[in-house]
C-alpha positions as CSV (number, residue, x, y, z in Angstrom):
1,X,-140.0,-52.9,-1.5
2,X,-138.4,-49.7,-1.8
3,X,-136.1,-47.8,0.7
4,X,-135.7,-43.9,1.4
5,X,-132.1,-45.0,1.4
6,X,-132.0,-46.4,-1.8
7,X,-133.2,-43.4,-3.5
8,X,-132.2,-40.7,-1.3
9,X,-129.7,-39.5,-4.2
10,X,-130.9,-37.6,-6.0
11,X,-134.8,-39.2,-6.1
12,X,-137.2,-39.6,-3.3
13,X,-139.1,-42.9,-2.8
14,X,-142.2,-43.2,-4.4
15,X,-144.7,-42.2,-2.6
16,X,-148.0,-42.4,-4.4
17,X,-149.9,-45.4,-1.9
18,X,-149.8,-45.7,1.8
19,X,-148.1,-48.6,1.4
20,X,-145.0,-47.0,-0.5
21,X,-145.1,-43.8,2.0
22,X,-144.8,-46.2,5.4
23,X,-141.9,-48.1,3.1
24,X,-140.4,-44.4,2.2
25,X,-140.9,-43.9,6.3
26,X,-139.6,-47.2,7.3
27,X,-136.5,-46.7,5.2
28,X,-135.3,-43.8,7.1
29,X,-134.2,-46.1,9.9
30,X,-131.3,-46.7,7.6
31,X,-130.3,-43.5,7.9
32,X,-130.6,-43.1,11.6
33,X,-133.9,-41.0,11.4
34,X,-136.9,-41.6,13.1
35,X,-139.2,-43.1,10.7
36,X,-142.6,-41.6,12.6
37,X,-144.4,-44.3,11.5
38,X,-145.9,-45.0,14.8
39,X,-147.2,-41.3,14.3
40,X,-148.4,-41.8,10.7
41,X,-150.8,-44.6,12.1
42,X,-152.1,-42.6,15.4
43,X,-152.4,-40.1,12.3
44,X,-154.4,-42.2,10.1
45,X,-156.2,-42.9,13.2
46,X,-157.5,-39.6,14.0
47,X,-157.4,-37.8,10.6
48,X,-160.8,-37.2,8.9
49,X,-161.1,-38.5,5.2
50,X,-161.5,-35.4,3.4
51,X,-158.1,-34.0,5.2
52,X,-156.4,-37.4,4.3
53,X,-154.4,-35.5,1.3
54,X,-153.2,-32.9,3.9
55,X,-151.5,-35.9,6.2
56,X,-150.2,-38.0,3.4
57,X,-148.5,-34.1,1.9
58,X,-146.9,-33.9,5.2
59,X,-145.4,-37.2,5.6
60,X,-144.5,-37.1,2.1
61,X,-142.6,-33.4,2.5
62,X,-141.3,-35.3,5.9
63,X,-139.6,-38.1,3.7
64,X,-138.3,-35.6,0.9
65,X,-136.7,-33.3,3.5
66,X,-134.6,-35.9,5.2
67,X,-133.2,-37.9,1.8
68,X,-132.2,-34.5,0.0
69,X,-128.3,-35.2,-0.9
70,X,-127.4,-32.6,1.1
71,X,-129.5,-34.5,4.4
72,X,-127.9,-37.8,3.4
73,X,-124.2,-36.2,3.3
74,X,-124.5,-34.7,6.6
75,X,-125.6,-37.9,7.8
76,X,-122.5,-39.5,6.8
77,X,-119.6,-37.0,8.2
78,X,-117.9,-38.0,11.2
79,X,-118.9,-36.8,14.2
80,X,-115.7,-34.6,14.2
81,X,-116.7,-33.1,10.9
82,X,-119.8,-32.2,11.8
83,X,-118.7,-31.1,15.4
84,X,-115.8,-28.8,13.3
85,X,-118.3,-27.7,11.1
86,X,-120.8,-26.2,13.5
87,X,-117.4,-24.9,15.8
88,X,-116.7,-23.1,12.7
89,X,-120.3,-21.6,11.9
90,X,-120.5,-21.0,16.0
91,X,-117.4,-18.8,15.7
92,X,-118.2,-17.0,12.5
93,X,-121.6,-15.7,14.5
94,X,-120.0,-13.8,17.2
């Protein structure tokens, strides 16, 4: 089964069945990011049929945005690197 960690550089999980988008979902834990798959199913749930491509498009886009490289590389900086980073970005905006 595939992993949004194991493809987060530079190629998303595939994504083309439910079954591969909760794995792309479920993957994310490995990064620290909520997987939302207890929303995809209260989705699935509650989602008519012919707006089924809609949800999936979301989840998908969901997935995509959090495994870019750039996403994954943030995750990994220390919390002082990412605390100097945003001291640095707070400062340049005054």
């Amino acid at each position: 089964m595939s992993t949004a960690a194991q493809y987060a550089e530079p190629t998303p999980p595939p994504m083309d069945t439910l079954p591969q988008l909760k794995a792309a979902l479920a993957g994310l834990a490995q990064l620290g990011i909520d997987t939302r798959l207890d929303r995809l199913e209260a989705d699935l749930a509650n989602t008519r049929l012919d707006q089924f491509p809609a949800l999936a498009e979301r989840y998908r886009a969901y997935v995509r945005r959090s495994t870019t490289p750039q996403a994954v590389a943030a995750l990994r900086l220390p919390v002082s690197a990412s605390t100097a980073e945003l001291r640095e970005k707070m400062a340049a905006a005054r």
